[in-house]
N, C-alpha and C positions, 0 to 999 in steps of 0.2 A: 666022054664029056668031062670038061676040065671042073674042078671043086675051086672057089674063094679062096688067097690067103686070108687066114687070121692070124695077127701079129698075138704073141702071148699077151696076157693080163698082168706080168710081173711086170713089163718094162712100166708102163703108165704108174702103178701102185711107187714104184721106187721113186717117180719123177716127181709122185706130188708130196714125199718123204722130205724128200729134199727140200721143196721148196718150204714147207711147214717148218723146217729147221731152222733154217735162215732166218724166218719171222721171228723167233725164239730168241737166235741169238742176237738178235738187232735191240727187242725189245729191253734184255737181257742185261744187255752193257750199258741202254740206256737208265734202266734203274737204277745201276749199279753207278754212272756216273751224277745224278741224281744224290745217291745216297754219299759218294764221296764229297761233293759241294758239302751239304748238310753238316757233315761232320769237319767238314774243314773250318763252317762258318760258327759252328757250335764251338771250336776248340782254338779260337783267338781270345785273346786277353782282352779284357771288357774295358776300358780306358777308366781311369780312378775320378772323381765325382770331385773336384774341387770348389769348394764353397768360395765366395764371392767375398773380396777383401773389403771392408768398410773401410777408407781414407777420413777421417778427419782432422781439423784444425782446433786448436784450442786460442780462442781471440779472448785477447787483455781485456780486462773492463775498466783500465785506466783514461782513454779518450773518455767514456760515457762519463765517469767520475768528474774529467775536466769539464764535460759539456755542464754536466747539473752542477758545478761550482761557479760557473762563469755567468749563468743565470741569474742566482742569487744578489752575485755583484752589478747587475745592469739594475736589477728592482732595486735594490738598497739605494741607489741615487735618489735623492729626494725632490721633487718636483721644484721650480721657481716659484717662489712663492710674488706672490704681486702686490705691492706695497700700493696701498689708493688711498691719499691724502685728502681726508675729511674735511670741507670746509664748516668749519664753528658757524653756528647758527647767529644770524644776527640778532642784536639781544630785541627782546620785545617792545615795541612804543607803547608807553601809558597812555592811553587816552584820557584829554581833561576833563570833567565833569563837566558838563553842559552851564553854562551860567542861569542865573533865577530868569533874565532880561530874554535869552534868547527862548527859554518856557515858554514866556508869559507873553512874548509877542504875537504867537499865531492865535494864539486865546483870542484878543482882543480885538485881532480883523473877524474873525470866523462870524460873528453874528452879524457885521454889516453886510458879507459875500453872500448868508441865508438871505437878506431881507433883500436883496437883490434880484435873487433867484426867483421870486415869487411873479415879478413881472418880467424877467428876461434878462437874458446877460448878451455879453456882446463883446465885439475886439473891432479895431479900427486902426488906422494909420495915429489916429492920437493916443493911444493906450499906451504905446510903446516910450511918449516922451513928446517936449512939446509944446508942454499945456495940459491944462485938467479938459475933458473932455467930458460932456453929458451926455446921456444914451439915450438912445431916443423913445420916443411916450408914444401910447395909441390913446390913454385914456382922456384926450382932449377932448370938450364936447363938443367941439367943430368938427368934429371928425365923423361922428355917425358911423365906424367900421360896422358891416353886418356882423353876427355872429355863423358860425359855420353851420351850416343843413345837419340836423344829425337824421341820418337816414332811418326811414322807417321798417327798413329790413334788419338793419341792426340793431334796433329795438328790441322788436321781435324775437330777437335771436340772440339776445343778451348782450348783444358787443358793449363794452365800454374800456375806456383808456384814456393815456397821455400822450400826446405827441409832439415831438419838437422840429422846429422847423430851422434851417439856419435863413435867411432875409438880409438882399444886400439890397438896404436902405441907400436910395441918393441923395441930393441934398435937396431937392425939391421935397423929397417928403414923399414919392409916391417908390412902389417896390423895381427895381431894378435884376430880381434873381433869384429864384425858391429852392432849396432844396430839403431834401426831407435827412433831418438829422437821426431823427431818431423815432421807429415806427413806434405803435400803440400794439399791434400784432392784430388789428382788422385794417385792409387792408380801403375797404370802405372811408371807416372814417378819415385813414390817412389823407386818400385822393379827397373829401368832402377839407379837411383842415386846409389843403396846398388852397385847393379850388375856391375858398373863402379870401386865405392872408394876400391871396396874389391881387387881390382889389381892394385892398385897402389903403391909407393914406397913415403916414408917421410923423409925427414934430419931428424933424433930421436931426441926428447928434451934432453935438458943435463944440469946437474945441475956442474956447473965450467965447464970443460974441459971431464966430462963421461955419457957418454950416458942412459939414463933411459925408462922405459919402461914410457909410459903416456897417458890415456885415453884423447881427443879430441875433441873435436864439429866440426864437418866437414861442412860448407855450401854447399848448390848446389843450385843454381836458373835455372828455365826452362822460359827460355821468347817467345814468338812468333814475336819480333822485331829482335830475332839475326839472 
């Protein structure tokens, strides 16, 4: 009966010597070329560190000098001045003293215009010129005018007053147009005064001897002592 070869144990031992080696010297060079870089990169000359040159100019201050000199000369011109021709004041009027005549005149009409007033004043186409004109009269005794209602409410009530009427007198004598010149401030009596003058009868004003038509100022007083 035949036996198995077995190959020896050295050959395999040698084969895996070998290859162990090889890994060795691979890793080996690669170090080593590793370490040559290294030292090549360590042993260059390190470039020298130069600092950064500052460039300046040096600028004249001779423009600035001219500017601030030129300045000066525009302000120093002195403004136009404006001549405005005053006109002189015209001299003052003296006024003349009033004469004694021109005093004394209004003095001496003043009490005839009061006593006028008492029974009524008046304006007409004769007043103005003409002719002397006469005003016309209620206090005729043909005449009978009522007196005006004084109401019994404003009695009562304290009212009293004056009131003026103006009256456009015709030449017949009877009234042609009332108006209320001037209230008493009741408003009563006013309407009781118109509602009286408006029936009554007047001597017509007359300028000479002819009768004129002539608006009037009529008084009425309302007193609580009559």
């Amino acid at each position: 009966m035949n036996q198995p070869h077995i190959a020896p144990a050295t050959g395999v031992a040698s084969h895996e010597r070998r290859g162990n080696l090889l890994c060795l010297s691979g890793i080996t060079a690669l170090h080593l070329c590793l370490l040559a870089a290294a030292v090549i990169g360590l042993g260059a000359p390190t470039p020298p560190i130069v600092a950064p040159r500052i460039i300046g100019m040096l600028v004249s201050d001779a423009p600035a000098a001219d500017n601030s000199q030129s300045q000066p000369s525009a302000r120093s011109e002195p403004a136009p001045v404006r001549t405005i021709n005053k006109t002189s004041p015209l001299p003052a009027v003296s006024k003349a003293p009033p004469s004694e005549r021109a005093l004394t005149a209004p003095a001496a009409a003043a009490p005839a215009a009061a006593s006028k007033g008492t029974a009524g004043t008046g304006s007409g186409p004769g007043a103005a010129g003409g002719g002397q004109v006469s005003l016309p009269r209620t206090d005729a005794a043909h005449l009978n005018n009522p007196k005006p209602v004084y109401p019994s409410v404003s009695r009562r009530m304290g009212e009293q007053g004056r009131v003026l009427l103006s009256v456009y007198i015709l030449p017949d004598g009877s009234v042609g147009e009332i108006r209320l010149k001037q209230s008493c401030g009741h408003p009563r009596l006013d309407e009781s005064a118109m509602t009286a003058v408006r029936r009554w009868r007047y001597v017509p004003a007359r300028r000479g001897n002819e009768p004129i038509p002539y608006w009037y100022v009529q008084p009425i007083s309302f007193s609580l002592d009559e």
